[in-house]
Backbone of each chain as nested JSON, in Angstrom:
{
  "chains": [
    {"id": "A", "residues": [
      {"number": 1, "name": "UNK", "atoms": {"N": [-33.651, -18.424, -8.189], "CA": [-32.386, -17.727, -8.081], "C": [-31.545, -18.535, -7.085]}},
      {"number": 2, "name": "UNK", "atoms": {"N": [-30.347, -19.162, -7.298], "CA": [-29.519, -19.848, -6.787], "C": [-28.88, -18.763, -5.087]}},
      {"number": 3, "name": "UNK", "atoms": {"N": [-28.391, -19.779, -4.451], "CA": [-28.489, -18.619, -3.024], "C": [-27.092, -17.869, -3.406]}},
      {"number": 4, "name": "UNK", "atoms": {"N": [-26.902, -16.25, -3.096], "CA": [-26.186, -15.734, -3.529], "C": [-25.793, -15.288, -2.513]}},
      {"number": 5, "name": "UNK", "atoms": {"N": [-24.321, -15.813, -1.8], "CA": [-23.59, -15.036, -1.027], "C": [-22.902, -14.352, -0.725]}},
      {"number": 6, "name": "UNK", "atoms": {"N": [-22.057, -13.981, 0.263], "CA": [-21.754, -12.096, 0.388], "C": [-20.436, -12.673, 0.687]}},
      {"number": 7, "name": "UNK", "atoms": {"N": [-19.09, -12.322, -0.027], "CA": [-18.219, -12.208, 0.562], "C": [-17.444, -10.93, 0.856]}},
      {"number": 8, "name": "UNK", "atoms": {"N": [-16.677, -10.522, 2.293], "CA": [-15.998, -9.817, 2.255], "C": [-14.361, -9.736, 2.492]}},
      {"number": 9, "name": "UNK", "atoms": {"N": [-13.758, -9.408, 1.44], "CA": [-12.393, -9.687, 1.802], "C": [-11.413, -8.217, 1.996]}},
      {"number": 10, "name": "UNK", "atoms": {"N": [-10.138, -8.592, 2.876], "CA": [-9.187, -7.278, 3.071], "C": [-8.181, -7.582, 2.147]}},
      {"number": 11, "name": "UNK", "atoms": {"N": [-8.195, -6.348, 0.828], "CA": [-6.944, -6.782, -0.247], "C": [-6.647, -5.867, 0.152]}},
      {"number": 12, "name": "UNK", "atoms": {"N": [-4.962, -5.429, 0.007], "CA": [-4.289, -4.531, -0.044], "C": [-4.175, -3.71, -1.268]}},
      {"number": 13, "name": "UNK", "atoms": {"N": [-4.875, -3.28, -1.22], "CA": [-4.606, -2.166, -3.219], "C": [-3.98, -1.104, -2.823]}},
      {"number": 14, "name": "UNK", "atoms": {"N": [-3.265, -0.559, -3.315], "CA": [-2.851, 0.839, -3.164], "C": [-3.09, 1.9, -4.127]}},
      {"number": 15, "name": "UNK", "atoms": {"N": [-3.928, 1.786, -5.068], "CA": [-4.441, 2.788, -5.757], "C": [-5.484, 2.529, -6.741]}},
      {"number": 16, "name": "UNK", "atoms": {"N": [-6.061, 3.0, -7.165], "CA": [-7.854, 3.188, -8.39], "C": [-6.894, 2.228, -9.198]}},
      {"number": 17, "name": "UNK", "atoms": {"N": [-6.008, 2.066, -9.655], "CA": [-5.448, 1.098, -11.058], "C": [-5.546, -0.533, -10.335]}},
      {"number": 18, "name": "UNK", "atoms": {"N": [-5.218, -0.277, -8.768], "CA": [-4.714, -1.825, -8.222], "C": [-6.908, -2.499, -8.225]}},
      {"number": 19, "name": "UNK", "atoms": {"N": [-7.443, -1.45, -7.875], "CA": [-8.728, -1.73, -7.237], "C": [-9.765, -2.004, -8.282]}},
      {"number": 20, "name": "UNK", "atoms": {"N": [-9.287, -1.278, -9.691], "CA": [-9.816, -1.278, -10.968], "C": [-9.492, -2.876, -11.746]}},
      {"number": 21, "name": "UNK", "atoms": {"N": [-8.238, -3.532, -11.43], "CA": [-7.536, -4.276, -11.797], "C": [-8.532, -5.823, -11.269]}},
      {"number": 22, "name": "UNK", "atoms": {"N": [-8.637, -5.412, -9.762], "CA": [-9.445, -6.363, -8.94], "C": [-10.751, -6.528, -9.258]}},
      {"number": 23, "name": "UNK", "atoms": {"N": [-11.288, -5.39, -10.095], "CA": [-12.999, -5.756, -10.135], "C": [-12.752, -5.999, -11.759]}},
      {"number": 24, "name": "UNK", "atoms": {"N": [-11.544, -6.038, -12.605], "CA": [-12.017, -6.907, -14.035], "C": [-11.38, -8.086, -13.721]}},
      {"number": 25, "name": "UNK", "atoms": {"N": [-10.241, -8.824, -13.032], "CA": [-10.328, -9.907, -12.305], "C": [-11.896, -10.409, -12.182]}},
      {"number": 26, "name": "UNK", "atoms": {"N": [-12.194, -9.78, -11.022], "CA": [-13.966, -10.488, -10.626], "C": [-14.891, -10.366, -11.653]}},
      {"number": 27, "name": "UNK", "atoms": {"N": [-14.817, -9.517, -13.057], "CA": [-15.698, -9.554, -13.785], "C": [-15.64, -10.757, -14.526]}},
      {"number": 28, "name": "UNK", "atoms": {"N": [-14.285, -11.3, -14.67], "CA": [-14.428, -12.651, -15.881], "C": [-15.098, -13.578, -14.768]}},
      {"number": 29, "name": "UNK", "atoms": {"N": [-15.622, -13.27, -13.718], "CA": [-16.448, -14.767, -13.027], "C": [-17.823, -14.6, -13.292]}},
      {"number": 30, "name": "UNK", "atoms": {"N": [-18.418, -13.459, -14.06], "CA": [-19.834, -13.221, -14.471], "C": [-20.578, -14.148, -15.051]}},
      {"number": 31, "name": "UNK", "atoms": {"N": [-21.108, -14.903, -15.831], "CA": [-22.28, -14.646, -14.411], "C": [-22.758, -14.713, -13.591]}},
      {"number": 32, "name": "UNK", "atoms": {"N": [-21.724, -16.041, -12.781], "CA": [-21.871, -16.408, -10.909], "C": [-22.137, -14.837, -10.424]}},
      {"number": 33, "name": "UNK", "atoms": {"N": [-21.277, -14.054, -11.212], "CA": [-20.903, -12.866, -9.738], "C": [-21.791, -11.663, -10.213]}},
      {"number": 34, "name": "UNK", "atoms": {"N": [-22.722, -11.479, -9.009], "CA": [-23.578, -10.875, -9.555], "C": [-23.099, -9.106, -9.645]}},
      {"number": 35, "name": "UNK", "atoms": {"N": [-22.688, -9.186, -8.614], "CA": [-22.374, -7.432, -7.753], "C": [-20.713, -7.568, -7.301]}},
      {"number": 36, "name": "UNK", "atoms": {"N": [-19.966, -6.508, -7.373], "CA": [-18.69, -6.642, -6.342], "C": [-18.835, -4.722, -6.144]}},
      {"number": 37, "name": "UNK", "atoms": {"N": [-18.521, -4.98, -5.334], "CA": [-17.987, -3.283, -3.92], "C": [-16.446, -3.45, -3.917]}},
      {"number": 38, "name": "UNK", "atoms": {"N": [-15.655, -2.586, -4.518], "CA": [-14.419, -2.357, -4.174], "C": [-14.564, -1.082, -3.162]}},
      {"number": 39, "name": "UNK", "atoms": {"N": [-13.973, -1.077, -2.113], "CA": [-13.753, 0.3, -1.76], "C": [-12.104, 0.583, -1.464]}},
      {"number": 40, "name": "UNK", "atoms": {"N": [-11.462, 1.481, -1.98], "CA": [-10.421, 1.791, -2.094], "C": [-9.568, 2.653, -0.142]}},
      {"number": 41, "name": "UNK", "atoms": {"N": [-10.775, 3.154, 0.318], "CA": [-9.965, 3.316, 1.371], "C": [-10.647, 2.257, 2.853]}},
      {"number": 42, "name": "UNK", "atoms": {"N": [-11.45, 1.201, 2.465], "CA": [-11.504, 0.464, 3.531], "C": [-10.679, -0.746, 3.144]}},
      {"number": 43, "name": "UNK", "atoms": {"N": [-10.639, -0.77, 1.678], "CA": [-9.442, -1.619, 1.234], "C": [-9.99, -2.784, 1.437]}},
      {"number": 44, "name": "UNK", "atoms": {"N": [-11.503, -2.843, 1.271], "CA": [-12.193, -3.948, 0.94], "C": [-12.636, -4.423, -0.098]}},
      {"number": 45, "name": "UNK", "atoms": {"N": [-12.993, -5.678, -0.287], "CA": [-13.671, -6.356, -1.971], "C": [-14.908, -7.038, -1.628]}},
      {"number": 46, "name": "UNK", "atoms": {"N": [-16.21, -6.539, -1.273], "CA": [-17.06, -7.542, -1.203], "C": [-17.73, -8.039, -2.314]}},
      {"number": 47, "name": "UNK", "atoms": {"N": [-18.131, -9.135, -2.085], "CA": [-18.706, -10.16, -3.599], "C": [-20.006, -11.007, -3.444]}},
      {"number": 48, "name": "UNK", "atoms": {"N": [-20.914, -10.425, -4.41], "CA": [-22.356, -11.374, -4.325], "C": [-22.308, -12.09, -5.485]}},
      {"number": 49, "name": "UNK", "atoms": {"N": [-22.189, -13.193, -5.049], "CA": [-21.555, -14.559, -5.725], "C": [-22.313, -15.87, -5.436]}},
      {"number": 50, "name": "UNK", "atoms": {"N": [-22.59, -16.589, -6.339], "CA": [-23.4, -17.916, -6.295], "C": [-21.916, -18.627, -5.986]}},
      {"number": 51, "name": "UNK", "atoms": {"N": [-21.004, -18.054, -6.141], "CA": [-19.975, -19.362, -6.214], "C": [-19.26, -19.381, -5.056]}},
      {"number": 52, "name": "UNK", "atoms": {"N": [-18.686, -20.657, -4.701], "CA": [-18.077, -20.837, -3.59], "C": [-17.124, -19.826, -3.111]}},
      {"number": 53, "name": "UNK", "atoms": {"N": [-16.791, -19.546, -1.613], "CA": [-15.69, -19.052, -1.166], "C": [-14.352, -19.129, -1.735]}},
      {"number": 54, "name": "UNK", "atoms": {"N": [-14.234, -20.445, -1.785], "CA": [-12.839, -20.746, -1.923], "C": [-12.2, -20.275, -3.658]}},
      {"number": 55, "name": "UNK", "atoms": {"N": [-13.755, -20.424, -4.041], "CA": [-13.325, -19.955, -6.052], "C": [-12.788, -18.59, -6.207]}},
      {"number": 56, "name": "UNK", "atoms": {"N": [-13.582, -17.949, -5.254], "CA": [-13.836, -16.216, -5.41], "C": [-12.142, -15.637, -4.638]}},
      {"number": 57, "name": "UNK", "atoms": {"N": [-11.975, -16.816, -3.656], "CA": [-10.248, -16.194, -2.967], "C": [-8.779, -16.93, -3.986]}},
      {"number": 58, "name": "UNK", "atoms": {"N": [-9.516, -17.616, -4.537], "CA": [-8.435, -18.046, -5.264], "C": [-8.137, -16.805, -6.563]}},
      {"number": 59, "name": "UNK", "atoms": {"N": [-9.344, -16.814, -7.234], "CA": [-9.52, -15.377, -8.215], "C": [-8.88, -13.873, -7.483]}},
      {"number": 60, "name": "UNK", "atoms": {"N": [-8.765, -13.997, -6.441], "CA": [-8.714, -12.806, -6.138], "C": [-6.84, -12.68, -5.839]}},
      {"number": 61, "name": "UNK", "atoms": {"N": [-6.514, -13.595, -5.215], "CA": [-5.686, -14.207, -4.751], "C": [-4.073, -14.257, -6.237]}},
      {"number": 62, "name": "UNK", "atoms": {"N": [-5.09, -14.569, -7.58], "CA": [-4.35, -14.531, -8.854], "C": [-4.249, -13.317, -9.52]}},
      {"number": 63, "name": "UNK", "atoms": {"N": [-4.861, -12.432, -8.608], "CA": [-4.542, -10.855, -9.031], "C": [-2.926, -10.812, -8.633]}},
      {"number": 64, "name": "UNK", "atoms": {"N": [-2.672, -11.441, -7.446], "CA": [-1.433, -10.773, -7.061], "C": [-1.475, -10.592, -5.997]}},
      {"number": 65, "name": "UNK", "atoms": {"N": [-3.045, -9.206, -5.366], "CA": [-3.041, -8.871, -4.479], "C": [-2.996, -9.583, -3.284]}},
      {"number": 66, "name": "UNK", "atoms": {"N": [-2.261, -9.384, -2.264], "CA": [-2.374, -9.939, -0.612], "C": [-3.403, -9.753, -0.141]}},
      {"number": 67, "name": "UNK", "atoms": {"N": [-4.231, -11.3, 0.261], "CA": [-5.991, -10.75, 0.85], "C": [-5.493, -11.064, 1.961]}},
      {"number": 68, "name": "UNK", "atoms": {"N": [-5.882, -10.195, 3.286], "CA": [-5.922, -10.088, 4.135], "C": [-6.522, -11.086, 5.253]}},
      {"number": 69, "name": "UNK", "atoms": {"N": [-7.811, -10.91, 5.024], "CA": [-8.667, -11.596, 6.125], "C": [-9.961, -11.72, 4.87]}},
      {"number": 70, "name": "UNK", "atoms": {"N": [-10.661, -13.098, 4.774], "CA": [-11.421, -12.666, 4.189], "C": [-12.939, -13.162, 5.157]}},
      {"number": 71, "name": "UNK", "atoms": {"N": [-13.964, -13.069, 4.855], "CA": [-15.395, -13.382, 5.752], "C": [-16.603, -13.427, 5.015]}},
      {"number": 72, "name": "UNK", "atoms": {"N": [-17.229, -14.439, 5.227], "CA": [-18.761, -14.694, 4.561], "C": [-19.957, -13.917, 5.56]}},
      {"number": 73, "name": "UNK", "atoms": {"N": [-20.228, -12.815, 4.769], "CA": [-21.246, -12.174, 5.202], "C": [-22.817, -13.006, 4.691]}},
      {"number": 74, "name": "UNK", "atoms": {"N": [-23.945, -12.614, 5.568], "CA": [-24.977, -13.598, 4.855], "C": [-25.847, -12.133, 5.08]}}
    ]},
    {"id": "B", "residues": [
      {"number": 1, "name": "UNK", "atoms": {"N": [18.785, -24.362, -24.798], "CA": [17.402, -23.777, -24.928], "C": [17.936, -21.837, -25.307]}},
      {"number": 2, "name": "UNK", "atoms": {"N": [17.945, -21.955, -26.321], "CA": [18.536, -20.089, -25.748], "C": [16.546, -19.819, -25.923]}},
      {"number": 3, "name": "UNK", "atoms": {"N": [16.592, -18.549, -24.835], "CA": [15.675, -18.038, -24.579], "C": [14.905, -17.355, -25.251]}},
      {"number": 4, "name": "UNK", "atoms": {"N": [13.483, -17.481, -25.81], "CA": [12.425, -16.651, -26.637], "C": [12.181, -15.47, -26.039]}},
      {"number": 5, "name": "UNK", "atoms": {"N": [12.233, -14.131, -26.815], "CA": [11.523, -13.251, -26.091], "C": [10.552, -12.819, -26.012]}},
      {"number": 6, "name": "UNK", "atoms": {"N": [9.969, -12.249, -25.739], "CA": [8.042, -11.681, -25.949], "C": [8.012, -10.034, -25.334]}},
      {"number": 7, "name": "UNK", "atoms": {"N": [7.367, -9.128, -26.24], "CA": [6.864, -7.82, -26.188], "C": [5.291, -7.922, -26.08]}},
      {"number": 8, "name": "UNK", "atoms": {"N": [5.599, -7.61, -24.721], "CA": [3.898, -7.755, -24.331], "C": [2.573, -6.396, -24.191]}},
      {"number": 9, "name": "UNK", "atoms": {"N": [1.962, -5.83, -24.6], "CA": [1.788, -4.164, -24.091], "C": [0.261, -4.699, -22.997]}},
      {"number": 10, "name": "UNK", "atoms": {"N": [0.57, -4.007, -22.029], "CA": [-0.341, -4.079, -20.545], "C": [-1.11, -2.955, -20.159]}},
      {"number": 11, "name": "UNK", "atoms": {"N": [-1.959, -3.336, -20.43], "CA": [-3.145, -1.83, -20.546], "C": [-3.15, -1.83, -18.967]}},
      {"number": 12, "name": "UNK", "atoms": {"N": [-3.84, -0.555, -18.484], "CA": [-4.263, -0.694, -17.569], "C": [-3.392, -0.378, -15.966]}},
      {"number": 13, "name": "UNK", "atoms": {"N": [-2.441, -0.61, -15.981], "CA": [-1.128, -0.113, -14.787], "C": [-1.148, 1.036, -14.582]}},
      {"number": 14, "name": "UNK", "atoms": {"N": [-1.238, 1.52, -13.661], "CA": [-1.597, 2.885, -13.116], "C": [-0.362, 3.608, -12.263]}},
      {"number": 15, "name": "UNK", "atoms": {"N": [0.311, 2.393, -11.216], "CA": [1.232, 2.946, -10.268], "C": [2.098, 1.699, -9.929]}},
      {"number": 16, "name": "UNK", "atoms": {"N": [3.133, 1.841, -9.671], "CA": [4.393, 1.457, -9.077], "C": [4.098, -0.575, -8.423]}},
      {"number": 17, "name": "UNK", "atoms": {"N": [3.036, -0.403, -7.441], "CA": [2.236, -1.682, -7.095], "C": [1.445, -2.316, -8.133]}},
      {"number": 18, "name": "UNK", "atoms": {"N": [0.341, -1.969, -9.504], "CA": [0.493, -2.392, -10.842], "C": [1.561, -3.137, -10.904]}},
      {"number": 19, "name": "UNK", "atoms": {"N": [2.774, -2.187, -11.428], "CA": [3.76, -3.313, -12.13], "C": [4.351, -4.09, -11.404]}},
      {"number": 20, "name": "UNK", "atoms": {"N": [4.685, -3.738, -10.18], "CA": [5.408, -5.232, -8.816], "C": [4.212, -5.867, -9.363]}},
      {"number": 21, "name": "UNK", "atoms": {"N": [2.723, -5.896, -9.279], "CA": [1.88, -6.976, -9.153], "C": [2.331, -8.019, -10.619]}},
      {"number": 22, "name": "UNK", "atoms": {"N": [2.271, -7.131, -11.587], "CA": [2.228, -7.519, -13.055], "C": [3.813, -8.4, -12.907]}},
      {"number": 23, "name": "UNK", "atoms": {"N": [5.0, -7.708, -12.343], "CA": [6.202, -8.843, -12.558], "C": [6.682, -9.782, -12.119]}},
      {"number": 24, "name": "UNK", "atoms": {"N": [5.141, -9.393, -10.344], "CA": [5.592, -11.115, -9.573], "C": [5.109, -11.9, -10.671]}},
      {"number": 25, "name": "UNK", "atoms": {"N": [3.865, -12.012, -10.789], "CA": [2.771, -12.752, -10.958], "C": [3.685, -13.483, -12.344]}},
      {"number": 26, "name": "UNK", "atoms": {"N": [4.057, -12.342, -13.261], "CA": [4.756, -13.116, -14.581], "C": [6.052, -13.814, -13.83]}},
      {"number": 27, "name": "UNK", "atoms": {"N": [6.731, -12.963, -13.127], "CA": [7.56, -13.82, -12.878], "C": [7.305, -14.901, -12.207]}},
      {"number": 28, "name": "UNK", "atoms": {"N": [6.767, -15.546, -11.478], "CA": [6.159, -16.855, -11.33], "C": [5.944, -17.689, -12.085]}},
      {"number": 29, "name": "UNK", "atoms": {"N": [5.437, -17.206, -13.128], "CA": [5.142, -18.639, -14.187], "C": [6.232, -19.691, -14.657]}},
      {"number": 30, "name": "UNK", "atoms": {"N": [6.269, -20.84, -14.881], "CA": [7.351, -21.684, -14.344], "C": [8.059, -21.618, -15.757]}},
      {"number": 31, "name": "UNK", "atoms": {"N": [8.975, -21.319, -16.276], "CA": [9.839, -21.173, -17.926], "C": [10.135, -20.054, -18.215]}},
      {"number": 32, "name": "UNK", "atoms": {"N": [9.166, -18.75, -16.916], "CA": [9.872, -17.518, -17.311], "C": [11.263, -17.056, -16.56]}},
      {"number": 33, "name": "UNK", "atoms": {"N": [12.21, -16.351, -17.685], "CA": [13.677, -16.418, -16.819], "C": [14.054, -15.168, -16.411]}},
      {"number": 34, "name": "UNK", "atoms": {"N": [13.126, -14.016, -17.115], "CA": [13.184, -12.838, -16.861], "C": [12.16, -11.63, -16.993]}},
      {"number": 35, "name": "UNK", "atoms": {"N": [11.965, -10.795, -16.388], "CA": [10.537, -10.266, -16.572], "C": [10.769, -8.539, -16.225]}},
      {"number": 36, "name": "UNK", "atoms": {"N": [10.927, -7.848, -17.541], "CA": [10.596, -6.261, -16.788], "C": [9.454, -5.892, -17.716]}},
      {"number": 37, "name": "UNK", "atoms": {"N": [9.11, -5.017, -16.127], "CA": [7.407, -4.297, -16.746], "C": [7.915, -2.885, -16.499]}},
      {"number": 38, "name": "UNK", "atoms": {"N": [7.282, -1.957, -17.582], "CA": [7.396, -0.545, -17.77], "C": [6.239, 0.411, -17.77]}},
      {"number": 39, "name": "UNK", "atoms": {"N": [5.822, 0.914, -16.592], "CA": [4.779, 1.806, -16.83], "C": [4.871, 2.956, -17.519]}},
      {"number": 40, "name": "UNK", "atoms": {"N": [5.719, 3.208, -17.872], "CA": [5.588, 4.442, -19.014], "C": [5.13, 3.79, -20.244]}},
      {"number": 41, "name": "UNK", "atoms": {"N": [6.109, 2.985, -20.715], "CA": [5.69, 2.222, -21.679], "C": [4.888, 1.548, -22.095]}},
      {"number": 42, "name": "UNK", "atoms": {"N": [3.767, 0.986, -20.807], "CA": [2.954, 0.072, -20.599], "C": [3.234, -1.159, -21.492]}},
      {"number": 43, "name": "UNK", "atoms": {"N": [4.676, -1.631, -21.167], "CA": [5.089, -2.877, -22.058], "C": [5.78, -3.732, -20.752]}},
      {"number": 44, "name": "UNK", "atoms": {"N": [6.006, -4.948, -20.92], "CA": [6.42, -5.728, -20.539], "C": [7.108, -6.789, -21.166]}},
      {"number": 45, "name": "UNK", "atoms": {"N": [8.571, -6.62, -21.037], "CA": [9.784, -7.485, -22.128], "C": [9.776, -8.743, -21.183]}},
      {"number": 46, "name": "UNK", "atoms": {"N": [9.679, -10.034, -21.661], "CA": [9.58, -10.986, -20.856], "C": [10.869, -11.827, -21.843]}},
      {"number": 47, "name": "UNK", "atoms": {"N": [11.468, -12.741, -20.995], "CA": [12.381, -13.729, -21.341], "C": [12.157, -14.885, -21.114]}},
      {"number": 48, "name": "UNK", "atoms": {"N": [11.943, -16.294, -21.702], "CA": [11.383, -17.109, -20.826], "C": [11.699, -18.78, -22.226]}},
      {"number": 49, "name": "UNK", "atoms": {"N": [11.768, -19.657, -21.625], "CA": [11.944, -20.894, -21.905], "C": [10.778, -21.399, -22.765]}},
      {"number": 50, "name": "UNK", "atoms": {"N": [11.091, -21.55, -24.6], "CA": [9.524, -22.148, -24.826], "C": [9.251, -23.936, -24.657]}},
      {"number": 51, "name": "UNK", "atoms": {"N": [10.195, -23.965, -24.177], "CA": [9.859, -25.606, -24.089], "C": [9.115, -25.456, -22.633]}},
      {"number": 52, "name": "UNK", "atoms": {"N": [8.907, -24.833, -21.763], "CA": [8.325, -24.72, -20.368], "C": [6.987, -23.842, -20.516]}},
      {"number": 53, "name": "UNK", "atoms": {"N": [6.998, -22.658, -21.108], "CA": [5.613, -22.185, -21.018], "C": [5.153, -21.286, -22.952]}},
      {"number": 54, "name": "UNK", "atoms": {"N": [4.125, -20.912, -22.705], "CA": [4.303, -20.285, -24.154], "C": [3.228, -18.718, -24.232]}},
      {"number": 55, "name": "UNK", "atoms": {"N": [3.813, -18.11, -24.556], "CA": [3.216, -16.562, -24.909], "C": [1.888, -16.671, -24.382]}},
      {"number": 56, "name": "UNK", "atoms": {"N": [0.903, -17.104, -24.795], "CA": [-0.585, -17.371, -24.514], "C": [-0.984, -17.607, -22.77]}},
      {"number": 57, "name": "UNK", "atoms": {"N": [0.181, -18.423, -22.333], "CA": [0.228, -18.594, -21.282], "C": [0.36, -17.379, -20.0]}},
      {"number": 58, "name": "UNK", "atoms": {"N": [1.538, -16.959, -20.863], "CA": [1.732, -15.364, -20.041], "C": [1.1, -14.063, -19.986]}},
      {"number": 59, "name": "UNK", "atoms": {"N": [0.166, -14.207, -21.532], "CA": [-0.901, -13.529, -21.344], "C": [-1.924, -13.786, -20.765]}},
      {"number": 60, "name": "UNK", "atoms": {"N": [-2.456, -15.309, -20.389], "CA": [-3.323, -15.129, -19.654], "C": [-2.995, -14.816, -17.744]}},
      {"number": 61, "name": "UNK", "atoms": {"N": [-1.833, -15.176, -17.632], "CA": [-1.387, -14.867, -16.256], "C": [-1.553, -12.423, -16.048]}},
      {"number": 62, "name": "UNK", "atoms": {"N": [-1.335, -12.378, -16.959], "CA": [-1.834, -10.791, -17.007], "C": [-2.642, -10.804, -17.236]}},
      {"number": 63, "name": "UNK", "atoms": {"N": [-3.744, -11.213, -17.953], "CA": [-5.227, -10.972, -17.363], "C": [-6.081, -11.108, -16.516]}},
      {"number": 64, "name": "UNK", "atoms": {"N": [-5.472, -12.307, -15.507], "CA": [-5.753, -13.195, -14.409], "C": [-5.159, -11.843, -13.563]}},
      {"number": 65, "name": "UNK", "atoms": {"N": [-4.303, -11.133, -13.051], "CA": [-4.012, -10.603, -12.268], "C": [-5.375, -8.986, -12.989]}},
      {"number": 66, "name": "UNK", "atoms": {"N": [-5.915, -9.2, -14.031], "CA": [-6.774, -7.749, -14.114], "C": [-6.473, -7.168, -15.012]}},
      {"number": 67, "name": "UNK", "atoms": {"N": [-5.433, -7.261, -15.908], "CA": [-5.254, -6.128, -16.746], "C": [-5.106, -6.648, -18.333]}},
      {"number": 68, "name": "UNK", "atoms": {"N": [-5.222, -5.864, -19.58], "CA": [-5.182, -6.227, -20.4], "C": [-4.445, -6.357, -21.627]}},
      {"number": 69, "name": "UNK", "atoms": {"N": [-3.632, -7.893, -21.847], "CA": [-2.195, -8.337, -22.301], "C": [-2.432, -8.349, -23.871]}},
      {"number": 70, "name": "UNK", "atoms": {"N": [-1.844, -7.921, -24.455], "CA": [-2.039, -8.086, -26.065], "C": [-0.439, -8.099, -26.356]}},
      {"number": 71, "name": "UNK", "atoms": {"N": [-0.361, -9.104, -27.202], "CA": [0.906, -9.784, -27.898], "C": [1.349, -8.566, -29.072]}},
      {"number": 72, "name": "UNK", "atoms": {"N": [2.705, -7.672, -28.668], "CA": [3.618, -6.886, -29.725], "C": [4.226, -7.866, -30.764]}},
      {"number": 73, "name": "UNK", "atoms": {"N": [5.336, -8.238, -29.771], "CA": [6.491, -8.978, -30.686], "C": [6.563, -10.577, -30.069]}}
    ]}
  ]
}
């Protein structure tokens, strides 16, 4: 199993459609991406992902949404 | 160049930030000259240059932002 890392990023969603929107975004990266956590009121996106950082903020980034801060959890 | 139009229907838009997201993002693409999105309607009338970008293109820029673009007119 390839090493699968944790990202966590701060998007701004403002509602179940913006946050719903963000995890079929992250679904067309399947099957790098194994898992994603939206949570709608910490207004976070975390991602267990074989694939680089920079792939997963750019994807996220082409939603639209404003990422905040993002951080590699291990 | 007079301008092509495109009837786009956008599944998926829920609220007010949806469609800002859905008309930056189209509006960005480089040949588009005009862009309204309608959540009632869940359509999006786009205006745009075909010598610069082409329908396919703008649908994939709405799926890239999450939601799902299927070609009306």
């Amino acid at each position: 199993m390839s090493s699968t890392n944790h990202y966590q990023f701060n998007v701004q969603m403002s509602c179940s459609g913006c946050s719903s929107a963000v995890e079929r975004a992250l679904s067309k990266l399947e099957p790098e991406v194994s898992k994603t956590e939206i949570s709608l009121e910490k207004q976070t996106v975390d991602v267990y992902t074989s694939l680089p950082y920079d792939t997963v903020l750019e994807k996220i980034k082409k939603t639209g949404k404003e990422v905040i801060s993002g951080t590699t959890l291990n | 160049m007079a301008d092509t139009q495109a009837l786009i229907s956008v599944q998926g838009m829920t609220c007010g930030a949806c469609v800002k997201t859905v008309q930056t993002q189209v509006g960005n693409v480089d040949g588009v000259t005009e862009c309204e999105v309608s959540l009632l309607t869940e359509e999006c009338h786009v205006l745009f240059d075909k010598g610069r970008t082409t329908t396919s293109e703008i649908l994939e820029t709405i799926d890239e932002c999450g939601f799902d673009g299927s070609l009306i007119s």
